[in-house]
C-alpha positions, 0 to 999 in steps of 0.5 A: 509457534515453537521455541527454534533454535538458530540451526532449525530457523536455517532449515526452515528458510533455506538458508546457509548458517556461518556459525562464527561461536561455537554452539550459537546453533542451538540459541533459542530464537524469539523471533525477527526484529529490526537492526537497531532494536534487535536483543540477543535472542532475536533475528534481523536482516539487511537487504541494503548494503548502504546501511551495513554500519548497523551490524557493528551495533545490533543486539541480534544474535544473527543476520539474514544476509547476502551472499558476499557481505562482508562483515568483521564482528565475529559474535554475530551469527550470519544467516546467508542467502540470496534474497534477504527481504524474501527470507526475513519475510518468511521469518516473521511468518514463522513467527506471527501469532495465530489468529483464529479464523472465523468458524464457517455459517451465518453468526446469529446477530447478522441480517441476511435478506432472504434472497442473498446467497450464502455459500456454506464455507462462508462466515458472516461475522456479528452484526454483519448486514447482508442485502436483497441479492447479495452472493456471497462465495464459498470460503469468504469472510466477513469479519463484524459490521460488514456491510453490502448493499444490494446485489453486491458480490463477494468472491472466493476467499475474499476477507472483509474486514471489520467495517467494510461498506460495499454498496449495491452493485459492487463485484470483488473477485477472489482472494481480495483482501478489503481492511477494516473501514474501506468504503467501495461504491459509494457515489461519485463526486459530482455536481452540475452549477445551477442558479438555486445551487449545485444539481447532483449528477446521477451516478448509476454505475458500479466498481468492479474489482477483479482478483488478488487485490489488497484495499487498505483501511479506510480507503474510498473508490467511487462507483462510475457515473456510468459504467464500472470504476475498475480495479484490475487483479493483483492490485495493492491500494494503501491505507487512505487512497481515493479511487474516483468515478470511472477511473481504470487501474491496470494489474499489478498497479500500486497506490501508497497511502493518502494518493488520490486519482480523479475521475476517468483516469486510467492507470496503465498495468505495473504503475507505481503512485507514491504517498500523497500524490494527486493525479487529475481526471481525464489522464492517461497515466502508462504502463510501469510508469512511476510518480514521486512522493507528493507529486501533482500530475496534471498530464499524461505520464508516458509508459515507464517513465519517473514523474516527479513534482509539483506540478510533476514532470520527467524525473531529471527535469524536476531534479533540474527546475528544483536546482534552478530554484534553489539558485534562485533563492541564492542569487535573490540573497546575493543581490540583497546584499548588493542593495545593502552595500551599495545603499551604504556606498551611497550614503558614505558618499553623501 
């Protein structure tokens, strides 16, 4: 993009700029950077006042900020407004290098099955392979090595990453975005005990996924035993989530990264799974709920409520057993050191 002057990035974010110096409007703006590595043609932000010490020893020439904020250096530029992260998100919009899009059309190294439909807005990338009765809708692109299986749909201005496996069968709505390696269909993980081993169960079903949902890389979801595994719109799955059979997430949910949620949960709108957690099969987990970092949720989690915990439970009873236990550990130590001091009265005494 073109070289911005402080005063213009201003104007163009919509924000209020304290020009402490004279003629540090007209600085040449490089782009956003975090506070701690900020140099002097650079812009950051703070949207937590618990860290405000960092504006004492940040190299940005100026600061996206709150209103009210105090700060005491007067070489630094202020950039007021009453969003900062919002602000700084535009920032680093402006300033993001161009990435040419796909040029719309069928590259020549991709396979189309003759029955698959193509719309002409579409772009199918190199060495894509495109199966019997696939649709594919108008301004979807499929980014190299693509795959979809049979009867697999792509919606309006959805992007595929580079990788991206979609079994047959598989719905994704519009405006999705699947990252590079996500694998969406693929069987269910399961098997009967038998006495010649384990008997796969027949997985015949499907995952449908509705519009406006994110997948990060290398994320799997499992088609249903029977039925569809179903991702509600506006969804967000980090890198490295698992989705199994038959589980239901509701709109708006998010997973971070490496969580994973066992067959036929469902998963109520507005949830919040922290990274690493597990949630078993067969729960209900309800709307707004939110679950802690590395928690082990082995029972239904009421609407709105904080799980925390290995296994999980109500926020402030976890905090409370986590407490419990660290006493524990103290008073193990205290009567470690009884034992010893009475052996050595005892033996004194002998």
């Amino acid at each position: 993009m073109p070289a911005l002057t402080l005063l213009e990035l201003a104007e163009r974010i919509g924000a209020h700029l304290e020009d402490v110096t004279p003629g540090v409007g007209d600085r040449t703006i490089s782009g956003p950077a975090s506070l701690n590595e900020a140099d002097n043609d650079q812009v950051s932000f703070l949207s937590d006042v618990r860290h405000a010490e960092a504006l004492e020893t940040t190299g940005a020439c100026a600061v996206v900020l709150a209103e009210g904020v105090l700060v005491e250096r007067r070489d630094l530029a202020l950039l007021r407004c009453s969003d900062p992260q919002a602000t700084f998100n535009r920032i680093v919009g402006l300033f993001a290098p161009d990435v040419p899009s796909p040029e719309p059309g069928v590259h020549p190294s991709a396979v189309v099955h003759p029955t698959a439909e193509v719309e002409a807005s579409a772009s199918v990338g190199p060495l894509c392979v495109v199966g019997p009765g696939v649709r594919i809708a108008a301004g979807a692109t499929l980014h190299a090595r693509v795959v979809l299986g049979a009867a697999a749909c792509v919606g309006p201005d959805t992007v595929l990453h580079p990788g991206v496996v979609l079994y047959p069968y598989v719905v994704i709505g519009a405006s999705c975005i699947v990252h590079a390696g996500a694998v969406i269909g693929s069987d269910g993980f399961g098997f009967e005990p038998t006495e010649s081993g384990w008997l796969k169960t027949p997985q015949g079903g499907t995952v449908l996924i509705e519009d406006d949902v994110e997948i990060g890389a290398n994320v799997t979801i499992d088609c249903a035993r029977f039925g569809s595994t179903h991702i509600a719109s506006n969804v967000k799955l980090d890198n490295l989530v698992h989705v199994a059979h038959n589980v239901r997430i509701g709109r708006s949910s998010m997973f971070l990264a490496q969580s994973a949620v066992a067959g036929s949960t469902h998963v109520g709108s507005g949830v919040i799974v922290a990274g690493q957690t597990g949630i078993a099969g067969h729960l209900t987990i309800g709307d707004g709920a939110r679950i802690g970092a590395k928690s082990a949720v082995f029972k239904d989690v009421p609407a709105g409520e904080e799980w925390w915990g290995s296994p999980a439970g109500p926020k402030t009873e976890s905090l409370r057993a986590q407490k419990s236990l660290q006493r524990v550990n103290r008073l193990r130590e205290e009567l470690t050191d009884l034992r010893q001091r009475l052996r050595v009265l005892e033996d004194d005494r002998s």
